[in-house]
VOBA-965101 format. One record per residue: residue number from 1; residue in one letter; x, y, z of N, C-alpha, C in turn. Coordinates in steps of 0.001 Angstrom, whole numbers, plus 500000, padded with zeros to 6 digits. Last residue first. Layout:
N
(zakol NUM 'A' (X Y Z) (X Y Z) (X Y Z)),
...
! end
This chain:
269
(zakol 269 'X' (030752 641443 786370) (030529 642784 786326) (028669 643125 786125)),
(zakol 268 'X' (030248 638556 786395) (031044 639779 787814) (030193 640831 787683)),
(zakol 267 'X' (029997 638332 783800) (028779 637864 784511) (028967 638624 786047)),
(zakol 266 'X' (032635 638275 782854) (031865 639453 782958) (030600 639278 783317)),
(zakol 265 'X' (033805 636176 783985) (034445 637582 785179) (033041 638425 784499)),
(zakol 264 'X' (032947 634186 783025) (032087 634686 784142) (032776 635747 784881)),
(zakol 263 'X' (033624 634814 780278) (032434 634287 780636) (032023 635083 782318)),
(zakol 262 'X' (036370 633990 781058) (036395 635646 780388) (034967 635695 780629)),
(zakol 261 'X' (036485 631434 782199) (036805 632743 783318) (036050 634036 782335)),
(zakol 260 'X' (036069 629807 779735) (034964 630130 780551) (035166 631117 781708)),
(zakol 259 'X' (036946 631342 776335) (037411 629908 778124) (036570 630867 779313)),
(zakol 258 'X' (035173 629529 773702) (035861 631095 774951) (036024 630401 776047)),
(zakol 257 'X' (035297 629385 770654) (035402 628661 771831) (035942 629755 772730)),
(zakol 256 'X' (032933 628828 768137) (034302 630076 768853) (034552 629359 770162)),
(zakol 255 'X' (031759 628728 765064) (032020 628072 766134) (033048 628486 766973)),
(zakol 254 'X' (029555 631648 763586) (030998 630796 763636) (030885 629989 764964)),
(zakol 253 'X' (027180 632624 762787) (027465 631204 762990) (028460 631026 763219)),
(zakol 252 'X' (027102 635943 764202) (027068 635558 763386) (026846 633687 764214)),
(zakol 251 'X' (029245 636595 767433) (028323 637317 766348) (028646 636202 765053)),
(zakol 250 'X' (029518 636662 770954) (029447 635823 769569) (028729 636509 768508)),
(zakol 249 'X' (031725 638591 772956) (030413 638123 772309) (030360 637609 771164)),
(zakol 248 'X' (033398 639903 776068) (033064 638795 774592) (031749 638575 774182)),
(zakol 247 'X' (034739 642395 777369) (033497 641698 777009) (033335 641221 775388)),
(zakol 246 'X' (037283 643477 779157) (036994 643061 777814) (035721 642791 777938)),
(zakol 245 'X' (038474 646708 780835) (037534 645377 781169) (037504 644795 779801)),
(zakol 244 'X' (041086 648812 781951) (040383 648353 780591) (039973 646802 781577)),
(zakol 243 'X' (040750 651285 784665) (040943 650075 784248) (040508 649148 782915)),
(zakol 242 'X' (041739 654426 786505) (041127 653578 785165) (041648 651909 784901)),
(zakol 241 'X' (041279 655542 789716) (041960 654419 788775) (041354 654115 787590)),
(zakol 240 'X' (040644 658096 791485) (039818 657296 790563) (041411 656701 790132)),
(zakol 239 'X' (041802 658199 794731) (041749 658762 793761) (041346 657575 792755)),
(zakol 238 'X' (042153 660085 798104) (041229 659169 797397) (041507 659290 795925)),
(zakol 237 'X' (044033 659583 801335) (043862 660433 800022) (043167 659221 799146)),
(zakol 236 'X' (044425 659694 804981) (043805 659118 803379) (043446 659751 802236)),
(zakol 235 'X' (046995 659617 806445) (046421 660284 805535) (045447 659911 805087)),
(zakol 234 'X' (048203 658957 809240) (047372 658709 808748) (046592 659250 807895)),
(zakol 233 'X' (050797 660691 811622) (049777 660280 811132) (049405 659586 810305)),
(zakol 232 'X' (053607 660920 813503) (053080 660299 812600) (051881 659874 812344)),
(zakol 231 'X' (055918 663585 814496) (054583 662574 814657) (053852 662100 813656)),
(zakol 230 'X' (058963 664551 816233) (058083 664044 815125) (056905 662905 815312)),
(zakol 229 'X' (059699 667400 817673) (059364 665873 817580) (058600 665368 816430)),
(zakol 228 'X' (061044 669733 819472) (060402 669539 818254) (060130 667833 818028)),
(zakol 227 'X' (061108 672165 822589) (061468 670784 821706) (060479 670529 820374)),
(zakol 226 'X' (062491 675081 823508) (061749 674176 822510) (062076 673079 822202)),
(zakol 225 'X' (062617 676811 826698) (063346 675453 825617) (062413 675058 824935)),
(zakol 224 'X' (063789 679711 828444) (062469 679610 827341) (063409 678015 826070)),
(zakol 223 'X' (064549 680371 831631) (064825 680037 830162) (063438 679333 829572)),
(zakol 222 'X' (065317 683295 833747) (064470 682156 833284) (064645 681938 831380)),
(zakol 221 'X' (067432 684885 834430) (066039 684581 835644) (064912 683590 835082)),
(zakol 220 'X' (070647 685824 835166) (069616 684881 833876) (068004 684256 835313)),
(zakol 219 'X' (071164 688987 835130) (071226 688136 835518) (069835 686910 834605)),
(zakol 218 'X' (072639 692245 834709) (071935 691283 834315) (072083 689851 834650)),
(zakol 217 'X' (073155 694553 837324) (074062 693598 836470) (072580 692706 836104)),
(zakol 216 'X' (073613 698360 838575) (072321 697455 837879) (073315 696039 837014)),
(zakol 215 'X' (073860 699999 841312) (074480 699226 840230) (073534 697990 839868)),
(zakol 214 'X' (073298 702787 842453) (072455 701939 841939) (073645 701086 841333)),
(zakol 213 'X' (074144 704204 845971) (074421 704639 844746) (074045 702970 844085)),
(zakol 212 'X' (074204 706140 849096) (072935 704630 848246) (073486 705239 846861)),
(zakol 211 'X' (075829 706984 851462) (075423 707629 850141) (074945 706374 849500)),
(zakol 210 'X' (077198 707813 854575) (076770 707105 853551) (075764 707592 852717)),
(zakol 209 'X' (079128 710871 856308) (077377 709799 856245) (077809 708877 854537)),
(zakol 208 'X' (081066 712397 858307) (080683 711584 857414) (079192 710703 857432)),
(zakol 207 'X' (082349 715160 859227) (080956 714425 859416) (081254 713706 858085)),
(zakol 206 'X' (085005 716480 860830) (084749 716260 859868) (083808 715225 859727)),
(zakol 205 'X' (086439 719402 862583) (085985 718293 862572) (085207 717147 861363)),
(zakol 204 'X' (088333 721715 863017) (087600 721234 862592) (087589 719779 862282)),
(zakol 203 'X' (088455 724342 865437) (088624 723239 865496) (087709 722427 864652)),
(zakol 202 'X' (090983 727523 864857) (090426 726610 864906) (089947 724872 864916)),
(zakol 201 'X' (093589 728573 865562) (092827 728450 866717) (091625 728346 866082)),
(zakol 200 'X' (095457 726106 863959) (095519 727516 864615) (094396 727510 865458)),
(zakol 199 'X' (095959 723620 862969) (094773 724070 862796) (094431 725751 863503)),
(zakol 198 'X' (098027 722090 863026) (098409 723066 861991) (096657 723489 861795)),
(zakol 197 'X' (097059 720155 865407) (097833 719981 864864) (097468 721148 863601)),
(zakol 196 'X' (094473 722408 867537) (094652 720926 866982) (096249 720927 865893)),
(zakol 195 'X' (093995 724453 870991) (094774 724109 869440) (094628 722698 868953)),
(zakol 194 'X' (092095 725772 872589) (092546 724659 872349) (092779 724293 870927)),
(zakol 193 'X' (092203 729862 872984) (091670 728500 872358) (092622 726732 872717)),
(zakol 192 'X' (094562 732410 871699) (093490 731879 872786) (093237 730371 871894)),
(zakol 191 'X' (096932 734085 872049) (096968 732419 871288) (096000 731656 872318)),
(zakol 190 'X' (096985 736930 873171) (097199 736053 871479) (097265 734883 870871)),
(zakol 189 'X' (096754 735835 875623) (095461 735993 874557) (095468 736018 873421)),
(zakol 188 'X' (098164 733214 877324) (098430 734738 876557) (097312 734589 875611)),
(zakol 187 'X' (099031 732337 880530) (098032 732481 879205) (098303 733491 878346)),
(zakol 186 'X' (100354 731779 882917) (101233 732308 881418) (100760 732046 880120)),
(zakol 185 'X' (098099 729662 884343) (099583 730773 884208) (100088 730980 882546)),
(zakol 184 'X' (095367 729682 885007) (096418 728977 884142) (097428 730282 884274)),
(zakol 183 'X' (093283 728023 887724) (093814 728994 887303) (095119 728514 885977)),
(zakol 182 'X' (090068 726882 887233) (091483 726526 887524) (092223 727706 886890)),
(zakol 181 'X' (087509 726728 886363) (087929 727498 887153) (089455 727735 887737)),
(zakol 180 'X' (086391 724705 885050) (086517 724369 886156) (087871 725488 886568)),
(zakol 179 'X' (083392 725903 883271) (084833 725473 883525) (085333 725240 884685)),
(zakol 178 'X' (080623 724027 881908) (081231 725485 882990) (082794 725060 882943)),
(zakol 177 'X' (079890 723796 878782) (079712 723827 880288) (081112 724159 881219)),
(zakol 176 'X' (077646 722971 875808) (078649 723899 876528) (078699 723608 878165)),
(zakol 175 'X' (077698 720708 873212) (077672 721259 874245) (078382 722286 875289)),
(zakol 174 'X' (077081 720037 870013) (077591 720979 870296) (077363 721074 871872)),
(zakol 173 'X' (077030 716846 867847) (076335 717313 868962) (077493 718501 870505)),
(zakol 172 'X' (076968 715756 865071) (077821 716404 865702) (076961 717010 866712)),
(zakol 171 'X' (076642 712221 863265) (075972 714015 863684) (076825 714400 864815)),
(zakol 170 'X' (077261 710324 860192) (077443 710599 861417) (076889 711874 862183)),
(zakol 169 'X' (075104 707706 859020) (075633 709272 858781) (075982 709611 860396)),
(zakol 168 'X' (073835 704657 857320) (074670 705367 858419) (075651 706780 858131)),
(zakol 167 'X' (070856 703889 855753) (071827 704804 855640) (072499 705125 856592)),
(zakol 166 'X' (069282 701005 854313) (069599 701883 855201) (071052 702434 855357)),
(zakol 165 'X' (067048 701448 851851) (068730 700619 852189) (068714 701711 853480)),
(zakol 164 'X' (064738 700217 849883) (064938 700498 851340) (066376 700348 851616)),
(zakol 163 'X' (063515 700339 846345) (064319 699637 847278) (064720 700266 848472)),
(zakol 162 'X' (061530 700370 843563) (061567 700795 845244) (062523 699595 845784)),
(zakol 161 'X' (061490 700366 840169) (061525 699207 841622) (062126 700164 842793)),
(zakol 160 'X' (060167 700352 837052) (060350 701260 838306) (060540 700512 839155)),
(zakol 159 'X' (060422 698489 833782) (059854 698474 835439) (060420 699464 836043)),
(zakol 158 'X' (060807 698232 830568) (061309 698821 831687) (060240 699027 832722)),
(zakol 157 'X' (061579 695302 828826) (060852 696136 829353) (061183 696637 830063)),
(zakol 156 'X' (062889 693909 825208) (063233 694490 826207) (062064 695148 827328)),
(zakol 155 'X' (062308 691023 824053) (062083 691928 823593) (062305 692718 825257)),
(zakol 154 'X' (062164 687960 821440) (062882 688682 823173) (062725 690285 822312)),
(zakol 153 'X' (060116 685749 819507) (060597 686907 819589) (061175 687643 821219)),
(zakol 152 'X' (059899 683075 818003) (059844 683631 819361) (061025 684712 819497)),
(zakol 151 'X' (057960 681243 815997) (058415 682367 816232) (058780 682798 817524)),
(zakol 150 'X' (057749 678177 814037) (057525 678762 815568) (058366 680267 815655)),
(zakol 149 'X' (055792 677780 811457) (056705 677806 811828) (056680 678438 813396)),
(zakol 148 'X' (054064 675173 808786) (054650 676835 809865) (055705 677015 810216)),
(zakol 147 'X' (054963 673956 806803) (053572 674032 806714) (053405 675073 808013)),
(zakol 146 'X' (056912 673023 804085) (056464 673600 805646) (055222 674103 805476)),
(zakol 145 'X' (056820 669181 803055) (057052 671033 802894) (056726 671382 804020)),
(zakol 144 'X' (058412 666620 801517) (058850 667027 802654) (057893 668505 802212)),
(zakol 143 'X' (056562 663919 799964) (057424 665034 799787) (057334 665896 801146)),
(zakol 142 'X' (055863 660643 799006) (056005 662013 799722) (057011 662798 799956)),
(zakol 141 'X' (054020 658514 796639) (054937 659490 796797) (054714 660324 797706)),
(zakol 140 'X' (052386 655778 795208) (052593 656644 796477) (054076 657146 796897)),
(zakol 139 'X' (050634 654962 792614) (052478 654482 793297) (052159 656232 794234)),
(zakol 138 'X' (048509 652651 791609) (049199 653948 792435) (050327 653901 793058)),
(zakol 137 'X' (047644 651444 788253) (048089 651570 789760) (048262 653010 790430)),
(zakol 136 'X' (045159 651068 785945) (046372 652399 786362) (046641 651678 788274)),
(zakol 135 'X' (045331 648441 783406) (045231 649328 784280) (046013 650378 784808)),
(zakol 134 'X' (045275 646913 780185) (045763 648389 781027) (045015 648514 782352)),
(zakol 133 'X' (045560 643969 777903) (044603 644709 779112) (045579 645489 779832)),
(zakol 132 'X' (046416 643447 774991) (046629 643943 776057) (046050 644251 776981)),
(zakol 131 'X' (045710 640714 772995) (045143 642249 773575) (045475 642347 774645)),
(zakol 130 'X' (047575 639145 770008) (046952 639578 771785) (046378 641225 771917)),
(zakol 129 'X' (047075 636741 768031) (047206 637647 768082) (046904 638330 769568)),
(zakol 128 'X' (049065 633928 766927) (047889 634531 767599) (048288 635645 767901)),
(zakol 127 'X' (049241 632981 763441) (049640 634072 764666) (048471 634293 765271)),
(zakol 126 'X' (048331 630731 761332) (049121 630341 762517) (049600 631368 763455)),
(zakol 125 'X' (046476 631832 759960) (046264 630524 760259) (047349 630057 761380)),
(zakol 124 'X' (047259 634572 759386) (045649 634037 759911) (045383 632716 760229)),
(zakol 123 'X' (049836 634186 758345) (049361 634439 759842) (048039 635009 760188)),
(zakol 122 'X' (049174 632930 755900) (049994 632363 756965) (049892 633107 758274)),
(zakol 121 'X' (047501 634853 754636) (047521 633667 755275) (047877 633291 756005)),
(zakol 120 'X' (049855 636939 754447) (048282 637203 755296) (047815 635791 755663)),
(zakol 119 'X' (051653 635819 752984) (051606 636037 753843) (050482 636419 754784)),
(zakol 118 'X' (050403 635330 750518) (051003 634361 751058) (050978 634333 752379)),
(zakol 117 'X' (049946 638158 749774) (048388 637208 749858) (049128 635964 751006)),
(zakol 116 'X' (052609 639450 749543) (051253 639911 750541) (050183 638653 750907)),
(zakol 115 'X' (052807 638113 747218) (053736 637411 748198) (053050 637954 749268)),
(zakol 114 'X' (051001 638293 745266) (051157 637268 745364) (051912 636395 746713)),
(zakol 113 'X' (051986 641628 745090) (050353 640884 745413) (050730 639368 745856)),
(zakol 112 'X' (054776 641095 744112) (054467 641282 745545) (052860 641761 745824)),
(zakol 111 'X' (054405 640482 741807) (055128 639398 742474) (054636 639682 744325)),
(zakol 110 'X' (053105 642185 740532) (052388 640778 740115) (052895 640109 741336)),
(zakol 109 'X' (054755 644287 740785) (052869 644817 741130) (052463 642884 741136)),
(zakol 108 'X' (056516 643817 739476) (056846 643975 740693) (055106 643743 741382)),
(zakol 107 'X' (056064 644086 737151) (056538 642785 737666) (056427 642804 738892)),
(zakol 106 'X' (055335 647198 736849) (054335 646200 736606) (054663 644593 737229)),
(zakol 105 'X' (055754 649751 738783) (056403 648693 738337) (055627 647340 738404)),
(zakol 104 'X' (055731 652532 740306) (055221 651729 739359) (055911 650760 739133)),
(zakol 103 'X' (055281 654113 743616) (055706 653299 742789) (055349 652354 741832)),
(zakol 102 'X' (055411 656776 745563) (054545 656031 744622) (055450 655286 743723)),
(zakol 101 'X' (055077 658071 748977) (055859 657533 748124) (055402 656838 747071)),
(zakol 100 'X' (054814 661191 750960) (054354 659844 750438) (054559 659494 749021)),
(zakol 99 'X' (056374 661906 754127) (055932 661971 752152) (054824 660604 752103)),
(zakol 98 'X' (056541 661300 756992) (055443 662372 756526) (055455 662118 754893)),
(zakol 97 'X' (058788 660603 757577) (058708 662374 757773) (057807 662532 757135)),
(zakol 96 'X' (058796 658136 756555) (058898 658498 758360) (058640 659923 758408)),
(zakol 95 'X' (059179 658461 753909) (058266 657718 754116) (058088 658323 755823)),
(zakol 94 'X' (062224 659291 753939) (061147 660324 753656) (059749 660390 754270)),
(zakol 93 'X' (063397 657415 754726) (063143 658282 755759) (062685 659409 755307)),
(zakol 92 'X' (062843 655621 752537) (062007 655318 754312) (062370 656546 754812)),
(zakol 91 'X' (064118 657053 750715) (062829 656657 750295) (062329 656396 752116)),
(zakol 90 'X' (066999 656296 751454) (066046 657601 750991) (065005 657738 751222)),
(zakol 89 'X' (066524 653628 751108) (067227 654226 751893) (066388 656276 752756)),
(zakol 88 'X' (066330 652791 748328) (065836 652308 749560) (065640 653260 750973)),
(zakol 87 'X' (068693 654336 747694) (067405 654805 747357) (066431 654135 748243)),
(zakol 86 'X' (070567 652441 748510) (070487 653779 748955) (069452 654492 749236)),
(zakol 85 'X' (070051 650107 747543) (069774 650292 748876) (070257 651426 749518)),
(zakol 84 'X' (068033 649969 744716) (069685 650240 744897) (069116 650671 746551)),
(zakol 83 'X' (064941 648236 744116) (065412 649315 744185) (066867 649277 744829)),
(zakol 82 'X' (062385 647009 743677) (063734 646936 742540) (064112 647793 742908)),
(zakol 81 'X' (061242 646067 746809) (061025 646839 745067) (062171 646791 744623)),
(zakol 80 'X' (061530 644845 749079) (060737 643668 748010) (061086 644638 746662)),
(zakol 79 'X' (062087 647031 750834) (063343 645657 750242) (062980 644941 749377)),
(zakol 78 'X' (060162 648440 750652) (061109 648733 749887) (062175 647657 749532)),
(zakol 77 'X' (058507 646513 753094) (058479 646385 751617) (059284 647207 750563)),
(zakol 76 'X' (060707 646699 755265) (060226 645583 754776) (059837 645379 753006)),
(zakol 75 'X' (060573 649417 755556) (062181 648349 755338) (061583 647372 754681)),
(zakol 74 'X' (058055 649339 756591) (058331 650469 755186) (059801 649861 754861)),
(zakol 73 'X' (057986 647979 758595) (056959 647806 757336) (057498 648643 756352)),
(zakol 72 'X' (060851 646956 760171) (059778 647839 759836) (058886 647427 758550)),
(zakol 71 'X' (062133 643897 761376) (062131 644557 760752) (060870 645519 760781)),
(zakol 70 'X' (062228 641509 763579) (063494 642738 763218) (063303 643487 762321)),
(zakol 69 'X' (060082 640276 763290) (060162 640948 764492) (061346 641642 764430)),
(zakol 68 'X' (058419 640635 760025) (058723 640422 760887) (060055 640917 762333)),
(zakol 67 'X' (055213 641781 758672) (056770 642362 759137) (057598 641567 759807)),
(zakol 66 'X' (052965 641469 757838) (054017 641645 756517) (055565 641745 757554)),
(zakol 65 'X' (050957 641278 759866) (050674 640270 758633) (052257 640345 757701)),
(zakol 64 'X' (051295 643067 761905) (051007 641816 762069) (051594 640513 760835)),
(zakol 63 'X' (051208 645500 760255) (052637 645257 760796) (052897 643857 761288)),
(zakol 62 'X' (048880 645782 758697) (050191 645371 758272) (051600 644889 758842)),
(zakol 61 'X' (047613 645602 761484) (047417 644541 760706) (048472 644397 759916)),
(zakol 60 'X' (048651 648480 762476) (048533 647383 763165) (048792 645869 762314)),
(zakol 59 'X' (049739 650824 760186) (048292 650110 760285) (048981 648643 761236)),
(zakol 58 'X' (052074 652451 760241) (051435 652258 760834) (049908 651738 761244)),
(zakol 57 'X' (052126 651686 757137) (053188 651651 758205) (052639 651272 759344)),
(zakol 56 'X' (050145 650904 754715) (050155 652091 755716) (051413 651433 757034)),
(zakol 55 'X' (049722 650822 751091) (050393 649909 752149) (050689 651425 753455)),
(zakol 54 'X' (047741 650933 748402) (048072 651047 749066) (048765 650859 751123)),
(zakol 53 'X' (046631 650366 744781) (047196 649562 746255) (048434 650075 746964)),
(zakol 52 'X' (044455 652493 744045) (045625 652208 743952) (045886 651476 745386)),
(zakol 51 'X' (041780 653557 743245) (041599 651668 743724) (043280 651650 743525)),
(zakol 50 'X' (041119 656911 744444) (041729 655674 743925) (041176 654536 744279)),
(zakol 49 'X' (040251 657913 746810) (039598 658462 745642) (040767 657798 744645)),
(zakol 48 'X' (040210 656236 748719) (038782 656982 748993) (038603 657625 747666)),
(zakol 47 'X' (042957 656097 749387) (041659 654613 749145) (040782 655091 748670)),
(zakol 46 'X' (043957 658630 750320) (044020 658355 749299) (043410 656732 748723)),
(zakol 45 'X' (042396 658667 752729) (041996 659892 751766) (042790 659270 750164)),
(zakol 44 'X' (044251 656387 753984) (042642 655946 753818) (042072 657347 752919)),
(zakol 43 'X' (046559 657272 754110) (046242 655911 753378) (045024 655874 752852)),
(zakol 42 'X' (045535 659313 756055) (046769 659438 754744) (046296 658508 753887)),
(zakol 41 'X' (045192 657125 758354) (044800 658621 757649) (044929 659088 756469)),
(zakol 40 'X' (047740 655889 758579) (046373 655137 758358) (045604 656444 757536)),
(zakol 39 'X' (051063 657122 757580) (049530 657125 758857) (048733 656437 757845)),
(zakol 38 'X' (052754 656409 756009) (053151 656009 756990) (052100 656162 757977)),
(zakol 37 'X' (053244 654889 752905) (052191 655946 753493) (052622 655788 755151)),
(zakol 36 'X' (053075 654123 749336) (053317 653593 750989) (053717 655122 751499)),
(zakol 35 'X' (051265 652390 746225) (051514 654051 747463) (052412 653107 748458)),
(zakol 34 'X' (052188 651276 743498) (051911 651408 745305) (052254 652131 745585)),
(zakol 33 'X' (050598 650132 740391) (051296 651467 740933) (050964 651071 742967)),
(zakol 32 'X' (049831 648418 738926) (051220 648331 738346) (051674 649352 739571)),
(zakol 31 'X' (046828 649100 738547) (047491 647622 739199) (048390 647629 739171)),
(zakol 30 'X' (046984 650948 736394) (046593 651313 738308) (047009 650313 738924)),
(zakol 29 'X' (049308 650812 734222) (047655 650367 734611) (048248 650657 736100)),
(zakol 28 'X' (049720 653626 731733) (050549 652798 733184) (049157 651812 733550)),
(zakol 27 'X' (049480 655107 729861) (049630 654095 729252) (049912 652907 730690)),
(zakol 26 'X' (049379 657879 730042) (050902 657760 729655) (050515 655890 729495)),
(zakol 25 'X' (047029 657955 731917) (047296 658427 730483) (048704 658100 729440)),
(zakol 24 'X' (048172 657190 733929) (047685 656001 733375) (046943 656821 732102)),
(zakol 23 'X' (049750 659338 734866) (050203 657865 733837) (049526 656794 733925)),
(zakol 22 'X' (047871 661265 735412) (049155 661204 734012) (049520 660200 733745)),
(zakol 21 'X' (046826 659888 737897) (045911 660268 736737) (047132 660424 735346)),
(zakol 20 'X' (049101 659792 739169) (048298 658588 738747) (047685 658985 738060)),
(zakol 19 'X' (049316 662718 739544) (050342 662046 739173) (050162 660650 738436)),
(zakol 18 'X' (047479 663215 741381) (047035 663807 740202) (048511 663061 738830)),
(zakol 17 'X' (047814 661675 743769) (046813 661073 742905) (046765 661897 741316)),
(zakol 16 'X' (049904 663231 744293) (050062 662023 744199) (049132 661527 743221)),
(zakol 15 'X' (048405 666028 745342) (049787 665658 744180) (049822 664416 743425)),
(zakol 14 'X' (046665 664934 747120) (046206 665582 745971) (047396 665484 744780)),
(zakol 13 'X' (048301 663929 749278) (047843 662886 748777) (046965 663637 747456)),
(zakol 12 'X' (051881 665370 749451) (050108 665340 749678) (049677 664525 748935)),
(zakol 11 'X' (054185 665288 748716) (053940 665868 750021) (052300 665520 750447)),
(zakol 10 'X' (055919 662291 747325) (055314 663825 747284) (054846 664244 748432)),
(zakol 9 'X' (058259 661034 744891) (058035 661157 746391) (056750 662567 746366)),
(zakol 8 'X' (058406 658332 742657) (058622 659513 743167) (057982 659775 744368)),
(zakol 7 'X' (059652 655866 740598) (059501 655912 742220) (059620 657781 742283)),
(zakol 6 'X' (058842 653289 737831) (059234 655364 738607) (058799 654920 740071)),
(zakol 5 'X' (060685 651310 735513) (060128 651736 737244) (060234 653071 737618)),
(zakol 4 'X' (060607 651453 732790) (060554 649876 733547) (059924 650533 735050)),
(zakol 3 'X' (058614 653860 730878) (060094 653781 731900) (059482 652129 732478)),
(zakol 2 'X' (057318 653961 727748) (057295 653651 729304) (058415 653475 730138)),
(zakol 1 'X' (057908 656446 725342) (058218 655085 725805) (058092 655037 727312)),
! end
C-alpha cells in the first residue's frame, strides 16, 4: 500500500535518484515527487537525469519569483508541504548542510505547481528586477615605519702635548776671603767654627727648587645637537581599479524601450 507522504533525506544526487527509480516501481508518478536542493549545481546533475521537479535555494530566480522579503526559499516551500513544523524544521537545516531532500505527495504535487505558476507570473508582470553595478574605490591608508636611523657613537683618543713651565730653584754660591785679622781672645780650638742653633760645628743650609707635577681635569670643549623635523612629501602610488560597465542590446522583435543615457554612455566607451 502507498504511504499518503514520504519525505526522506540523502547525501547525493545518485542515492536520491535511485530512490525515484523504487517508487515509481512501487506505483509513485514522477509528477507527485520534489527535490529541494540548496546549490544550482546539485539541482542541475539531478535535471539532467530525471524530469523530477526540482526547486534550488540558491537559484536567484527562485528567490525572485517564490520568496518573499522575510522569508527563505527552503522556509518558504517546506511551509507549503504537509509537514509538523518540527520536521519542517529538520528538514531546512539539513537542506543548508548540503542533503538533499525528496518529497512525494500527489495533492501536494497538484496544489503547489499551480501556486509556483501563480506566482512566477505575478512577478514577471509586476517585479522589477535590478542589476547592480560594482566598482572598486580607493581608500588611502598610512602607516608609520623606520626607514633609518642616526647613530652617533663617543669614543675616547689619546694625544701627547708639550707644555713649557718655568721652574724656580734656588743655588748656593761658595766664596772664600781673607779675614780681617782681628785678634780673638779666649778662642779655644775645641770649639772651632761659626756655630748655628744645635748645629755644632756644622753649617747647613737648605736648597729648594720647584717641581712641574701634571693634573689632568676634563672639561666640556664642544657639543654635538641633533635636531629632527618633520617633512612632508608627495607620493604617487598607481593602482588598477575594476569597474562593471553594462552594454544593452536588442535581440529578436520585442519592443524594449532603453533610456537613452545607457545608449550613449556606451557610445562613450
Amino acid at each position: 500500500m502507498r504511504q499518503a507522504i514520504i519525505s526522506e533525506l540523502f547525501d547525493d544526487a545518485t542515492a536520491l535518484l535511485a530512490r525515484t527509480v523504487d517508487l515509481k516501481r512501487e506505483g509513485y508518478d514522477e509528477g507527485d515527487m520534489f527535490v529541494l536542493v540548496k546549490r544550482k549545481e546539485t539541482g542541475e546533475a539531478v535535471k539532467r537525469q530525471s524530469n523530477l521537479y526540482v526547486l534550488v535555494a540558491d537559484d536567484p530566480q527562485a528567490i525572485a519569483s517564490l520568496v518573499t522579503s522575510s522569508e527563505r526559499p527552503v522556509e518558504r516551500w517546506l511551509g507549503s508541504m504537509r509537514l509538523t513544523p518540527e520536521r519542517q524544521e529538520t528538514f531546512a537545516q539539513a537542506i543548508e548542510q548540503g542533503k538533499l531532500f525528496l518529497y512525494v505527495d500527489a495533492e501536494q504535487g497538484e496544489r503547489l505547481e499551480a501556486e509556483t505558476a501563480t506566482r512566477r507570473k505575478q512577478a514577471t508582470d509586476t517585479e522589477e528586477q535590478t542589476l547592480a553595478l560594482h566598482e572598486e574605490r580607493l581608500d588611502v591608508k598610512k602607516r608609520a615605519v623606520q626607514t633609518g636611523e642616526l647613530v652617533v657613537n663617543k669614543r675616547v683618543t689619546e694625544t701627547d702635548q708639550e707644555i713649557e713651565i718655568p721652574i724656580r730653584r734656588e743655588q748656593l754660591h761658595v766664596e772664600r776671603k781673607d779675614g780681617s785679622l782681628e785678634e780673638i781672645e779666649d778662642y779655644d780650638f775645641d770649639r772651632p767654627g761659626i756655630r748655628t742653633i744645635d748645629e755644632g760645628d756644622h753649617l747647613r743650609i737648605q736648597v729648594i727648587e720647584e717641581r712641574a707635577f701634571i693634573v689632568k681635569r676634563p672639561v666640556v670643549v664642544e657639543e654635538i645637537i641633533v635636531h629632527k623635523h618633520v617633512r612632508e612629501d608627495v607620493e604617487t602610488v598607481t593602482e588598477t581599479l575594476r569597474k562593471e560597465e553594462i552594454e544593452v542590446r536588442e535581440e529578436g522583435d520585442a519592443r524594449i524601450d532603453i533610456d537613452s543615457s545607457l545608449t550613449e554612455r556606451k557610445d562613450e566607451t
